[in-house]
C-alpha positions in Angstrom: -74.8 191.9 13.8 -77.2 190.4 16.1 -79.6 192.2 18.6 -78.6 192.5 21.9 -82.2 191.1 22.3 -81.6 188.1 20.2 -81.8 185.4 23.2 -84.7 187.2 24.9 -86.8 187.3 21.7 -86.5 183.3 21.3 -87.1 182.4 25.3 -90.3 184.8 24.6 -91.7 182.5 21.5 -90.8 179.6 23.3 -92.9 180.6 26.5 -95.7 181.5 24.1 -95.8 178.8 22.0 -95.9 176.4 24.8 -98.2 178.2 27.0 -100.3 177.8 23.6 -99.5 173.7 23.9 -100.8 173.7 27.5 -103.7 175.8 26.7 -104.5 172.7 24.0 -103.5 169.9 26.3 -106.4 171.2 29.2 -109.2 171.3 26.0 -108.4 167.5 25.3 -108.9 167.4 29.1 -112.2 169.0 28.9 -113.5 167.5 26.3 -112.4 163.8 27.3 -116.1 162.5 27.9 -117.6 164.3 24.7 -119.1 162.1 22.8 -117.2 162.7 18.7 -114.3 164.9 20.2 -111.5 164.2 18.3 -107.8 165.5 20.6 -105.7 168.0 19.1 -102.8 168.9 19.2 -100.0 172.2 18.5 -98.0 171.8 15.3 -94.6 173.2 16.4 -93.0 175.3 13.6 -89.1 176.4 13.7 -89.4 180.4 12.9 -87.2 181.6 10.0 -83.3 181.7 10.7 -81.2 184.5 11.0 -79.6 185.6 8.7 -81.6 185.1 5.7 -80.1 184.6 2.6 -79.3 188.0 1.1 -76.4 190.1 -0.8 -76.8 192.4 2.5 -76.3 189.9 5.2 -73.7 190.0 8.5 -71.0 187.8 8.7 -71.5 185.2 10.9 -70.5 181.8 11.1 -73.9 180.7 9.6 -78.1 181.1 10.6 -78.7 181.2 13.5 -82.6 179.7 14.8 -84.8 182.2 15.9 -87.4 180.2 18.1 -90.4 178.3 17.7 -94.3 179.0 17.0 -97.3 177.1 16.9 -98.0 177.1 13.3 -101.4 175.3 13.3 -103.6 173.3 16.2 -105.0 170.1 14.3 -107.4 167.8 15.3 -106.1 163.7 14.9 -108.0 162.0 12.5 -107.9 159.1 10.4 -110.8 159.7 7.4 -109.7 156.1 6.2 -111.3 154.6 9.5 -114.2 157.3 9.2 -114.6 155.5 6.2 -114.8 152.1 7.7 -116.9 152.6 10.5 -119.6 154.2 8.5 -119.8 151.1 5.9 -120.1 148.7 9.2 -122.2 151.4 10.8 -124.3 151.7 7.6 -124.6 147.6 7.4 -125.3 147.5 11.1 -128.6 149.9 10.6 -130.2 147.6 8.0 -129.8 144.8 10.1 -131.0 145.8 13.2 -134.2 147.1 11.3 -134.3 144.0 9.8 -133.7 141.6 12.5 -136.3 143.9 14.9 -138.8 143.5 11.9 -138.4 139.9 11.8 -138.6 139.8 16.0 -141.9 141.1 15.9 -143.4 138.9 13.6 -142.1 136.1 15.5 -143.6 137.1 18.5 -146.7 137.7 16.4 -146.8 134.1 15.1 -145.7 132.4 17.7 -144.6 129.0 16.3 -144.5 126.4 17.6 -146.6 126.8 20.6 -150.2 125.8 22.2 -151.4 128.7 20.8 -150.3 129.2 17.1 -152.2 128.7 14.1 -150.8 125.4 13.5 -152.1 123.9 16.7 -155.1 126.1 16.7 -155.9 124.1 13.4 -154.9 120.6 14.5 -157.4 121.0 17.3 -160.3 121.8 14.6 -159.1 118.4 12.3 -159.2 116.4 15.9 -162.7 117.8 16.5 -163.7 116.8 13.5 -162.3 113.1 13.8 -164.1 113.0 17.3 -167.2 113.8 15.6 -166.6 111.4 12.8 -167.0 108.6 15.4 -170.5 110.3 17.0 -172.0 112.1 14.2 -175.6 113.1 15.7 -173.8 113.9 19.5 -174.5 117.5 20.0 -171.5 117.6 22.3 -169.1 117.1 19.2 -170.8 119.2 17.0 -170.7 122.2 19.6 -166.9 121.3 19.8 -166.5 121.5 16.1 -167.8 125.1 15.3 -166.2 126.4 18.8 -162.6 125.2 17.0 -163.5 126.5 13.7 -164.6 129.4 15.4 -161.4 129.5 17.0 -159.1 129.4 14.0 -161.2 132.5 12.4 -160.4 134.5 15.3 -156.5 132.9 14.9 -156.4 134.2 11.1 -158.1 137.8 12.5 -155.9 137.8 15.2 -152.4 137.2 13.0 -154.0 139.5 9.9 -154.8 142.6 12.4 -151.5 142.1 14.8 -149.3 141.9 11.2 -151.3 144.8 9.7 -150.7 147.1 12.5 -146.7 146.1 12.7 -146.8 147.1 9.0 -148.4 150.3 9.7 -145.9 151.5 12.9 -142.9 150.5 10.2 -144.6 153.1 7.9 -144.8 155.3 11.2 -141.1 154.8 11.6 -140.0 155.0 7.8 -141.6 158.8 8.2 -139.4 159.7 11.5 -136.2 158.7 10.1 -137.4 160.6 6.6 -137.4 163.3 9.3 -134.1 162.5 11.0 -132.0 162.0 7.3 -133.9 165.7 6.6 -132.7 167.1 10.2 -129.2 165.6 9.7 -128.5 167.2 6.1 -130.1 170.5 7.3 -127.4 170.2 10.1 -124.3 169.3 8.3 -125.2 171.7 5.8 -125.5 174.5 8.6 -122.0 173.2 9.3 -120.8 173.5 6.5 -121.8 177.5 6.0 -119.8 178.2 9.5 -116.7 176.2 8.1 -116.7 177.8 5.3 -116.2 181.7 7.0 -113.8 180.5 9.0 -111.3 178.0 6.8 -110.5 181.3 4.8 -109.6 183.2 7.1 -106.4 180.6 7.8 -108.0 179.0 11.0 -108.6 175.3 11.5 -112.7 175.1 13.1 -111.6 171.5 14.6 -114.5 171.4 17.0 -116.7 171.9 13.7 -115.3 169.1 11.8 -116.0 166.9 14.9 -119.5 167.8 15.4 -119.9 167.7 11.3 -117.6 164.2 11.3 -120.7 163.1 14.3 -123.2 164.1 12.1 -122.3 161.7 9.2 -121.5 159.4 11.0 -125.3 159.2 12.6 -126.3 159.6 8.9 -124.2 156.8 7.6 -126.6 154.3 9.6 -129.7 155.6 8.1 -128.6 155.8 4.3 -125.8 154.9 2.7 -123.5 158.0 1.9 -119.9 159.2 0.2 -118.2 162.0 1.2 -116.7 164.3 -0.7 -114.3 167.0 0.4 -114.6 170.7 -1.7 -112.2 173.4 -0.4 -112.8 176.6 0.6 -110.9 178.6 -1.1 -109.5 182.0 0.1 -106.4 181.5 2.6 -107.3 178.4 4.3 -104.2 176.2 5.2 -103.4 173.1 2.9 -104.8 170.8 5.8 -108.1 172.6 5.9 -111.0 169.9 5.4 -113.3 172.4 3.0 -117.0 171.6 3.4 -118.6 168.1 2.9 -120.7 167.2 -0.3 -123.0 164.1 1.1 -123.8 161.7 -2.2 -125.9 158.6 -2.3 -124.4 155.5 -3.3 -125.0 151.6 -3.7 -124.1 148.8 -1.6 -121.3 148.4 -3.9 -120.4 151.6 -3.0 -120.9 153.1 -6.5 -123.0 156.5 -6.5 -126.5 156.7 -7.5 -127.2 159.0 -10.9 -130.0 160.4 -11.7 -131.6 160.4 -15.4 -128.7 162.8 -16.4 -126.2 160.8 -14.5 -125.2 163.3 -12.0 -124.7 162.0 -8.3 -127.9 162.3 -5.9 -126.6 164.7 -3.0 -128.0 165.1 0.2 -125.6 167.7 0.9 -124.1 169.9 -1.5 -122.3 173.1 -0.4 -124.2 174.7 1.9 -127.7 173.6 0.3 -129.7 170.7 1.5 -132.3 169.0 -1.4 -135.1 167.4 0.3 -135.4 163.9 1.2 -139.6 162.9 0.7 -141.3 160.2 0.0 -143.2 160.3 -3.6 -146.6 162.1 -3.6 -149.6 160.0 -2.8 -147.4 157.7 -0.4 -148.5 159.4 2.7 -149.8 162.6 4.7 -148.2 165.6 5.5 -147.9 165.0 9.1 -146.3 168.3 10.1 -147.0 170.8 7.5 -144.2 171.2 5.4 -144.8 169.7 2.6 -143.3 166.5 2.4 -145.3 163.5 2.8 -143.5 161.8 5.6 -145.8 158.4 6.6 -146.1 155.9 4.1 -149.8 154.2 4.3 -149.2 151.9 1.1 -146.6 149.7 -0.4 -143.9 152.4 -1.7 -142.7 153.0 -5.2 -140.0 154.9 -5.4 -138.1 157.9 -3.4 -137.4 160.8 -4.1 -134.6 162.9 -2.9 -134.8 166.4 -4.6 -137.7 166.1 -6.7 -135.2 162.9 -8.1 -137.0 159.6 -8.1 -135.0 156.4 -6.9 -136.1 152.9 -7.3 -136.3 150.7 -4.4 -134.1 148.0 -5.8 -131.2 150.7 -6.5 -131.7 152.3 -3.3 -128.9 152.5 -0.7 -128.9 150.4 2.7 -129.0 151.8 5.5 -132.0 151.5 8.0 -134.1 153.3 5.6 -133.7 150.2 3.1 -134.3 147.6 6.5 -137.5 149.7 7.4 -139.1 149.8 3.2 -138.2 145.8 3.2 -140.2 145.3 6.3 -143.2 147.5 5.3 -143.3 146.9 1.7 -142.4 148.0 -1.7 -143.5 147.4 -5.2 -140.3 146.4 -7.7 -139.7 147.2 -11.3 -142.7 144.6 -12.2 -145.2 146.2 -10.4 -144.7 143.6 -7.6 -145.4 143.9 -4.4 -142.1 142.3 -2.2 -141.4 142.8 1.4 -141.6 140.8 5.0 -144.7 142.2 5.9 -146.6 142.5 3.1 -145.1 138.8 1.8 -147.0 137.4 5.1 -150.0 139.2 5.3 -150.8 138.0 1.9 -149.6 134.0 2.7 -151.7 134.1 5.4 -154.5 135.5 2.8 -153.7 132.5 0.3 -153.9 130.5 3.4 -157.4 131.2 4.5 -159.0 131.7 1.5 -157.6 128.1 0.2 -158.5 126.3 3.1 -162.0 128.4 3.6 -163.0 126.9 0.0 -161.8 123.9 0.1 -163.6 123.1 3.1 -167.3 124.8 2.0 -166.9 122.3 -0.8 -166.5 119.2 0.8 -168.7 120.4 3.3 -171.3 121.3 0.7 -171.0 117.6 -0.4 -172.3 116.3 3.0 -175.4 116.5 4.7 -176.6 117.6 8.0 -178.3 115.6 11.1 -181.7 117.2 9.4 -181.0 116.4 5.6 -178.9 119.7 4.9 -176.9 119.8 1.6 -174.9 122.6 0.0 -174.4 124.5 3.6 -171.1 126.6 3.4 -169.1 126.6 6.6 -167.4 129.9 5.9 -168.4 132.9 4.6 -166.7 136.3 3.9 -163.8 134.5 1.2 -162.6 137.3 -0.5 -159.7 137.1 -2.9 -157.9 139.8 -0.9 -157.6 140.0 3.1 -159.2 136.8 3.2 -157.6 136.0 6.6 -159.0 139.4 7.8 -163.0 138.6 6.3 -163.4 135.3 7.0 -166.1 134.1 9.1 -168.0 131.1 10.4 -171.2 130.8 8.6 -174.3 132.2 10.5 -176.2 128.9 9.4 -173.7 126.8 11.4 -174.8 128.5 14.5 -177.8 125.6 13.9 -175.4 122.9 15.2 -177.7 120.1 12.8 -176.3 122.3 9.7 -172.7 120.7 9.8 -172.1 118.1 7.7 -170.9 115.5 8.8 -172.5 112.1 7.0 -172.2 111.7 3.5 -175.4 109.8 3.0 -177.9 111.1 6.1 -177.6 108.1 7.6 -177.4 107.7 11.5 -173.6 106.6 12.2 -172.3 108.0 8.6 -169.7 110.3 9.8 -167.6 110.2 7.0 -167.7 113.1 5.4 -166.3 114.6 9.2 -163.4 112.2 8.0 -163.4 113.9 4.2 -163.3 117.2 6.5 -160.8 116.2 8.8 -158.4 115.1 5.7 -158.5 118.7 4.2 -155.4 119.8 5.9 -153.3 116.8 3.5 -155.1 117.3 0.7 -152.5 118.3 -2.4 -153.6 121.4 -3.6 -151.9 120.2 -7.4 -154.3 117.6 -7.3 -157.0 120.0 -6.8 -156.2 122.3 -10.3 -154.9 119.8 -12.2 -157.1 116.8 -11.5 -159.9 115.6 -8.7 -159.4 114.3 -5.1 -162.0 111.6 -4.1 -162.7 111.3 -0.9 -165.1 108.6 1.3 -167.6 107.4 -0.4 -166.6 108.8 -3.8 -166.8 112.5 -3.4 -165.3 114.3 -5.5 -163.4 117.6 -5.2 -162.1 120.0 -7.8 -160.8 123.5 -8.1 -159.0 125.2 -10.3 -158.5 129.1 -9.3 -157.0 128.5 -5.6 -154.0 131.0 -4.8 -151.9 127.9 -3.7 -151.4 125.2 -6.1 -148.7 122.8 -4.7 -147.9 120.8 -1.6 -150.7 121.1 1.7 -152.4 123.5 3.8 -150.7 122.5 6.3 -147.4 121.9 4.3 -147.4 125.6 3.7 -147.9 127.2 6.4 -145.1 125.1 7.9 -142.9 126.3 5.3 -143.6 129.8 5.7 -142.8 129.8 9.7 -139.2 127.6 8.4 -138.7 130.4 6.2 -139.8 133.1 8.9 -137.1 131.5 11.3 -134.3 131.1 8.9 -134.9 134.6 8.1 -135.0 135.8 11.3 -131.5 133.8 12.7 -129.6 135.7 9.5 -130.8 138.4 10.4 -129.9 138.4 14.2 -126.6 136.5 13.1 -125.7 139.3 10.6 -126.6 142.3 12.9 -124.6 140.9 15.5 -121.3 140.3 12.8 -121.7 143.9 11.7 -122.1 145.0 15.5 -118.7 143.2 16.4 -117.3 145.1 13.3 -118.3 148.6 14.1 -117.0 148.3 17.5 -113.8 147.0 16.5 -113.6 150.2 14.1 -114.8 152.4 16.3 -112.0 150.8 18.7 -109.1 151.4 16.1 -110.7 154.9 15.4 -110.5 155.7 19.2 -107.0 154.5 19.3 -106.1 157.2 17.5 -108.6 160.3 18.1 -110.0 159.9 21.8 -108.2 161.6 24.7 -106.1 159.6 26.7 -106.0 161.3 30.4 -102.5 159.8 31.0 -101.2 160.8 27.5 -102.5 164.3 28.4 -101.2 164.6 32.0 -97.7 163.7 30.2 -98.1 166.3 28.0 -98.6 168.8 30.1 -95.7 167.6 32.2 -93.6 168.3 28.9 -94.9 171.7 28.0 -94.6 173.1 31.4 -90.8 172.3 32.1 -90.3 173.5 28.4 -91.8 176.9 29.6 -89.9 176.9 33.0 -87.0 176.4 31.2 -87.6 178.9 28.2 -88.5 181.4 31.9 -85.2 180.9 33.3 -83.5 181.1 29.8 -84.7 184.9 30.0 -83.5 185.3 33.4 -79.8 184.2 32.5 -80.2 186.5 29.3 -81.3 189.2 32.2 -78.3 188.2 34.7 -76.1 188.8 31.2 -77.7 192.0 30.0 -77.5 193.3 33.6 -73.8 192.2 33.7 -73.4 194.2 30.6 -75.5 197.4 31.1 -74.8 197.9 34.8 -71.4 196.7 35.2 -69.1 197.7 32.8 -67.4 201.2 32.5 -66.1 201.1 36.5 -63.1 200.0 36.2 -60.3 201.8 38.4 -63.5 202.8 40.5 
């Protein structure tokens, strides 16, 4: 038979379980500005019927429902668009690393303007026409070492400006070593608290979003996996379990070690430490990892596990390691930076030599022969050492006639040609120039096209590079936020879906409250006023 109390019990659950749906509803409120909040909501679940099925049970027509409970509070999430938006997010951080990479060496090289290299040299082959046609005017000769002067100061100028870019990118590679370090420290932290809790049959929603946060902030620094590992105990089937963070490709295959075992960043609750190999850098805050990179880097290592550069995942780790420089399976070293520095290098020590030789060729207003132009042409850092000659501070030392004779100024002309000279010519062959001077070289670091046909091609190259770069970063932007819109569409807190809500749960609990006043009204009906009949 049923209890008298039947009807009262069931109003009761029914106030409580959506007094618990309200209680929800005004969190999603709370929480509709913070940032990663993902709304939850009250999983209603119908309590067991009565009777249940037994040999001992009443007869009654059939069960009879009991009420209702809240039988979990979940957060709504779609992982598949977590997934998404950290492969855009991921693809976005290597291109905006990139493209700002590429932005400042543009700004550093500034072509095509009045003040670039390129025009810097024109000016110094115009001077040296102009003094072609007056070959003993002191005026012209004056103008000649000022603009030779002022394309050594150019080549110091790019070479220092480029240099120190490369050095704040090594600066930057050893704060986000720091951030990806901080992050995996974090999640793991996470991870620990989740991992009381989730056995103990609870749901720690505002942990997974501050965890789910986490990753995704990770995802645009390196390129990760997750992977989901229960935790055991009596945690509810729609527990998440902690996070094990891998490394994997751009292909999205992970990254094995020598054993072929996945690279973690996070596994369980331990974090393996994210450094840069020994010898890279300096430890900059004293424990023990060398953060700052102050050479071309070799490999990482994540966990006392070593990772070539070309496996490495993107992220904008990868953008920042392409900018500063890295040395590839060869020995090699590749890179923007690095790639430049050492152009402009080639650059000035080609032109530097070419020029002392032809200019050695000549003679002076006073006889002169064999009088370098240039000094300090090294093989390396050329652009950074070379110099104007302290002998051409004697303005009679340039060489400008081929023969000594007043009104020669044809070997100006050989000087003012050097720019179009074809550098095959020069180490496969012999140029001649006016009056049958001859040049040849054989050990210059460029061998094909101009100097000037070079240098052109690396600023097309520089600009190419850079409108991919911008173009791509700005594709990959559009895609994250059209993830990130989807994602929102189903996880953020709507204010009008939440004011609904509670318009819902509150006349369910006004009506489940006046179900336990009829119930009252009957029970009263029954204990109060029967037995007076005939009163």
């Amino acid at each position: 038979m049923r209890s008298t109390f039947h009807g009262l019990e069931v109003a009761k659950r029914g106030m409580f379980t959506q007094q618990s749906a309200l209680y929800v509803t005004g969190h999603n409120i709370a929480n509709a500005n913070t940032p990663g909040y993902s709304r939850q909501r009250v999983n209603f679940v119908q309590t067991e019927p009565y009777p249940p099925a037994s040999m001992n049970r009443p007869q009654i027509p059939g069960q009879m429902g009991t009420g209702v409970q809240a039988g979990s509070i979940e957060r709504v999430r779609e992982s598949f668009l977590d997934i998404q938006y950290r492969g855009e997010n991921n693809k976005l951080g290597y291109w905006e690393a990139r493209a700002d990479a590429l932005k400042k060496m543009e700004d550093i090289m500034n072509e095509p303007s009045d003040s670039g290299l390129a025009k810097t040299m024109d000016q110094f082959w115009q001077s040296l026409q102009d003094l072609s046609v007056n070959p003993e005017n002191e005026g012209a000769r004056s103008v000649v070492r000022q603009r030779g002067l002022a394309v050594v100061e150019t080549f110091h100028y790019l070479h220092d400006s480029l240099s120190q870019i490369k050095k704040d990118l090594g600066h930057e590679i050893g704060v986000t070593i720091t951030e990806i370090n901080s992050l995996a420290k974090q999640i793991s932290q996470i991870n620990q608290q989740i991992s009381e809790v989730e056995p103990n049959g609870y749901l720690p929603n505002d942990l997974y979003d501050e965890r789910d946060r986490l990753v995704d902030e990770l995802s645009k620094l390196v390129n990760v996996q997750v992977e989901k590992v229960s935790s055991g105990g009596n945690a509810l089937k729609i527990a998440e379990g902690t996070y094990n963070i891998y490394l994997v490709d751009s292909n999205g295959n992970p990254i094995l070690d020598s054993n072929n075992q996945k690279i973690y960043l996070v596994q369980g609750n331990n974090t393996n430490a994210f450094s840069l190999p020994n010898g890279i850098g300096s430890d900059i805050d004293g424990d023990g990892v060398k953060e700052t990179p102050t050479s071309d880097i070799g490999n990482v290592q994540i966990g006392g596990v070593s990772i070539s550069i070309t496996s490495f995942p993107s992220g904008k780790l990868l953008g920042l390691i392409e900018s500063f420089g890295y040395k590839d399976a060869s020995g090699n070293v590749k890179g923007i930076y690095p790639e430049m520095i050492n152009n402009l290098d080639n650059l000035a020590y080609t032109f530097g030599t070419i020029f002392n030789e032809v200019h050695k060729k000549g003679k002076g207003v006073d006889g002169s022969t064999n009088v370098n132009f240039f000094v300090g042409l090294t093989a390396t850092d050329a652009a950074k050492n070379i110099n104007l000659s302290p002998v051409i501070d004697d303005l009679s030392k340039i060489a400008a006639s081929t023969d000594g004779k007043p009104g020669n100024g044809n070997n100006a002309l050989n000087l003012a040609s050097v720019g179009q000279i074809l550098l095959s010519s020069l180490s496969s062959g012999a140029v001649t120039l006016l009056d049958n001077i001859t040049v040849n070289l054989s050990t210059l670091p460029l061998t094909s096209g101009t100097i000037k046909s070079n240098y052109e091609g690396w600023i097309g190259k520089l600009g190419v590079d850079g409108q991919q770069a911008e173009r791509m970063k700005n594709n990959s932007e559009v895609l994250r936020q059209s993830v990130e819109e989807r994602r929102q569409s189903v996880s953020s807190v709507s204010l009008d879906e939440e004011m609904t809500n509670m318009i819902k749960f509150q006349h369910a609990y006004n009506a489940a409250a006046r179900q336990i006043t009829a119930i009252d009204e009957m029970l009263d009906k029954i204990i109060n006023g029967m037995g007076i009949v005939g009163r």
